[in-house]
Structures are given as C-alpha cells and as structure tokens.
N, C-alpha and C positions, 0 to 999 in steps of 0.2 A: 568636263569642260576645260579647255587648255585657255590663254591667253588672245589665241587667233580667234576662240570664239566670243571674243570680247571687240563690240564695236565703239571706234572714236571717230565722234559727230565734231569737228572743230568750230563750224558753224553754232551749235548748242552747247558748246564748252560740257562737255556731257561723253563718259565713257558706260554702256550700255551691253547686258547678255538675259538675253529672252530666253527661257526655262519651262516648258510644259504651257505656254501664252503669258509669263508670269516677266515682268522685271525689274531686275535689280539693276543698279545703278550709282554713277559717281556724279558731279558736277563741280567744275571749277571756274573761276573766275582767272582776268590776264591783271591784275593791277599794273604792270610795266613787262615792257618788252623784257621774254627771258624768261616771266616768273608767272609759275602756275599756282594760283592759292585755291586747295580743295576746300570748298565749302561742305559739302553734303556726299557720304556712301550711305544709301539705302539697297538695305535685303529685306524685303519682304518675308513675315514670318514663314512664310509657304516653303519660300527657299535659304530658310536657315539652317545653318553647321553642316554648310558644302564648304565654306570655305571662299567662299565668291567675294564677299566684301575683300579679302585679301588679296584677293585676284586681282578686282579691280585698282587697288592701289598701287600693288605690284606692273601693272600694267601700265598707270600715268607715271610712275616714276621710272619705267623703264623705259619711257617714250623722253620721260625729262633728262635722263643721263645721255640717252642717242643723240638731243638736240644741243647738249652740255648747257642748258637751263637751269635753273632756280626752285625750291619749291617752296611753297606756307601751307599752315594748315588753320581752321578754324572748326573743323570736323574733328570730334574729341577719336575716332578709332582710328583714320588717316593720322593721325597726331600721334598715337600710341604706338601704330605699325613704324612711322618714320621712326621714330626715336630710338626703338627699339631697334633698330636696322642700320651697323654702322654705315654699310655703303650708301642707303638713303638720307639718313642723319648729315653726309658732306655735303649733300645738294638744296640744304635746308639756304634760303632767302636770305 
C-alpha cells in the first residue's frame, strides 16, 4: 500500500485504506482555520504490523506541510509519530 492508496474524505475529516474489505483509519478535527487536530488512528487487529497507522499519519502531515498548516494531536501514536519526526514536530500548533 503506498500513500495514493490512502483516501482523504474532507467532508468526514477522515483519512481511510480499505484492506482485504477491512479499514483502517485516521480522524481529525479543524478547531481553527490552518489547524488539523488528530483525534483517533485506528488499525484493525486484522491489519496490524503493515505499518498503515504510520501511513496514515504520514499522509495528513504531508497534506498539512503542502497546505503550510498547523497540527495537534490527542491520539497517543499520532503524538508519538509527530514528535518523534523532526520535520513533523515544526508543524506542531
């Protein structure tokens, strides 16, 4: 699975990749123009250690650098990926 097969619903603040009829998923919220705050990455045990939760975050923060956006986290592995990620870590809220 690459990043293009990652779909972002702007309408359902929701980044989504369907797997075997299976999905994993992100969700974020807009608190203010600019700023994306991830609430929830859920992977499904079914589809766990591909590596997909990573993807997905990798994929809202690299939609948030293209917009030169903001980001927050309340989701403890979105929280963990950013931090640990200097380029991500700049775009922190």
């Amino acid at each position: 699975m690459s990043a293009a097969d990652i779909i972002h619903d702007p309408a359902r603040r929701r980044y989504s990749a369907v797997i075997d009829g299976i999905e994993a998923y992100l969700t974020y919220e807009r608190p203010s123009p600019g700023v994306r705050h991830i609430t929830h990455t859920i992977v499904p045990s079914a589809l766990g250690g591909r590596g997909l939760g990573k993807q997905l975050v990798a994929r809202i923060l690299g939609d948030v650098m293209a917009a030169d956006e903001r980001v927050s986290s309340s989701c403890w592995f979105a929280t963990g990926l950013i931090d640990t990620n200097p380029d991500w870590a700049g775009q922190r809220a």
